[in-house]
N, C-alpha and C positions, 0 to 999 in steps of 0.2 A: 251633275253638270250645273254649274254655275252661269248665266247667261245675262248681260251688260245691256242693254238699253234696249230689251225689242220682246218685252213682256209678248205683249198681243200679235209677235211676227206668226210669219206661215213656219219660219226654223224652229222657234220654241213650241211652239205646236206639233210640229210635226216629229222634234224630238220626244215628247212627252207621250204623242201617240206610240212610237213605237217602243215607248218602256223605260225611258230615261227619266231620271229622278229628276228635275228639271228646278231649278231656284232664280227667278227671272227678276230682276231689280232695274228700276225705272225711276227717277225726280218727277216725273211727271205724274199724280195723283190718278187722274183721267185716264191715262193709257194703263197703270196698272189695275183700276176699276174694270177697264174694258177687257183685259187677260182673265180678269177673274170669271167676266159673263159668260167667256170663252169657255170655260176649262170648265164652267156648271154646265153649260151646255152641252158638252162634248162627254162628259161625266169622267174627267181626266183628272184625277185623285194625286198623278206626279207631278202636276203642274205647281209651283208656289208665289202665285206672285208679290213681291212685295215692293215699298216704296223707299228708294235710297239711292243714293251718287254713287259712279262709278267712282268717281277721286278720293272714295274715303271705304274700303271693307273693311273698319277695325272691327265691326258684329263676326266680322268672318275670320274668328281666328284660327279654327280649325282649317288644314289645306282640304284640297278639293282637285279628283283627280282629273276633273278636263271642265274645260271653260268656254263657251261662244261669246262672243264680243260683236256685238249686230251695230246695223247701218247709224245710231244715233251718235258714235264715234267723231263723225265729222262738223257734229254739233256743235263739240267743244272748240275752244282755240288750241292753237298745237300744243301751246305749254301746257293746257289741261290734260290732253291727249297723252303727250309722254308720264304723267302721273296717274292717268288710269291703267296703263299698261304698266306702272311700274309696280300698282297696286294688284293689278291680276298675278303679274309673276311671286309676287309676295305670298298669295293666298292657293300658287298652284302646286302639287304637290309633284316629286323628281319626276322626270319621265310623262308630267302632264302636257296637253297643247294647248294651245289659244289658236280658238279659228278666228280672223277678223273680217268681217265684209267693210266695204266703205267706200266713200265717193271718190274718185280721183281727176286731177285732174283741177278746174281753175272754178275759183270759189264763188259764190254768189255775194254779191247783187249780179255782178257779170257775166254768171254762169245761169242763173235762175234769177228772174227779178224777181217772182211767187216767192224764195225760199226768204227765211227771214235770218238776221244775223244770229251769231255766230255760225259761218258756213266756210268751215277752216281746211278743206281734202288739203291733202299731200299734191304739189304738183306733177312731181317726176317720180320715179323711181331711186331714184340716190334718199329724195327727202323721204320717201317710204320709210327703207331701212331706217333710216337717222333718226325718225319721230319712234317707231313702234320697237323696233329692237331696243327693249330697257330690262333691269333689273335681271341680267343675266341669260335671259329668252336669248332661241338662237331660229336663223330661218330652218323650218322642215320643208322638205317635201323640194319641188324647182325651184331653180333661183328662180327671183324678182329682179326681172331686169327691163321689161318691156315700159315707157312713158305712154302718158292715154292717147288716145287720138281723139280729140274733139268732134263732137256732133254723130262719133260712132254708135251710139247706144240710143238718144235722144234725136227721133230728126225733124226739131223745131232749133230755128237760129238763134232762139233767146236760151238755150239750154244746152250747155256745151261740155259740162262734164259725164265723165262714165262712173263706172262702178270696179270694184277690183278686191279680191280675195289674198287672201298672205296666213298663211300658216307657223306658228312659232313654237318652239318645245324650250321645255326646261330638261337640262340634263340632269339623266342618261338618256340620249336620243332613241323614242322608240323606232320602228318601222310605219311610215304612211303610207298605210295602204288603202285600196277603194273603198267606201264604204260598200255593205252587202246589206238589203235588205232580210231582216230575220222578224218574221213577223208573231212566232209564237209568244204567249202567257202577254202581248200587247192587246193594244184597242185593235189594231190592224186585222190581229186575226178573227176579234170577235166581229167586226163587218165583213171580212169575209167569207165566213162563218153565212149570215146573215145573207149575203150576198145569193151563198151558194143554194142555199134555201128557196129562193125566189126566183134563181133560174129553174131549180126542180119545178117545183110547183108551176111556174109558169109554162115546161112543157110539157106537164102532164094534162094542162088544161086542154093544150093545141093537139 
């Protein structure tokens, strides 16, 4: 799993714990330091995090068979945008996804005075597609057709975009299905492992 701007998220994390090879790449030095304190901490050996642009994976010339693409997306200006996504389809291999999270909706200073520039979301749904459908990616899973609604997610008046997820495959289209938690030969199952130890013991006490 190839993962775009969110080294130290709760998503790469939480793919890593349940057993995903995870390769998390960040410009930001600081945020991939803090992935790294993470993954010593947590003792998660699938974690990788390292430092580099989405706008450029020529390190990554081998494909890779599924991708997350997290919230620093809207970081960029659109045009950067349409060349990171143009970049993941590049390095995803047939039949791979890109999952995308991302802010939607109206940008900041206007949206967020806190947030600092470039703060470029997609406004509607039309610019969705048009920005992220690149390099041959097609939408999975529902259409994308719903525009944000302001103030829905956020209920301060100085912060008026939302959030919104899009799924895209490279052909041959697989099947999107739920994911299932499967926690064996993971971290998951060694805490609850652990877990279950500590409820014994603690009613053998009582």
């Amino acid at each position: 799993m190839l993962d775009l701007g969110g080294p130290a998220s709760h998503l790469s994390l939480l793919a890593a714990i349940a057993g995903c090879r995870v390769t998390s790449v960040d410009i930001n030095p600081e945020i991939v330091d803090a992935a790294k304190d993470c993954a010593s901490g947590l003792g998660l050996d699938s974690l990788d995090p390292r430092v580099g642009d989405m706008r450029d994976l020529s390190r990554f010339r081998r494909t890779v068979r599924c991708r997350h693409v997290l919230l620093s997306l809207e970081h960029l200006t659109a045009q950067d945008q349409k060349i990171a996504l143009r970049e993941a389809a590049r390095v995803l291999k047939p039949g791979g996804v890109v999952g995308l999270t991302f802010d939607f909706g109206m940008g900041a200073p206007g949206a967020n005075e806190h947030l600092p520039p470039p703060h470029d979301p997609p406004p509607n749904a039309v610019e969705v597609l048009e920005r992220y459908v690149q390099g041959g990616l097609v939408p999975a899973g529902n259409p994308f057709l719903e525009d944000p609604i302001p103030g829905s997610l956020f209920r301060h008046d100085a912060i008026l975009y939302t959030v919104a997820s899009l799924f895209l495959a490279k052909p041959p289209l697989v099947e999107i299905r739920t994911p299932q938690c499967e926690t064996a030969g993971s971290v998951l199952s060694r805490w609850q492992s652990l877990a279950c130890r500590i409820r014994c013991i603690s009613t053998s006490i009582h």
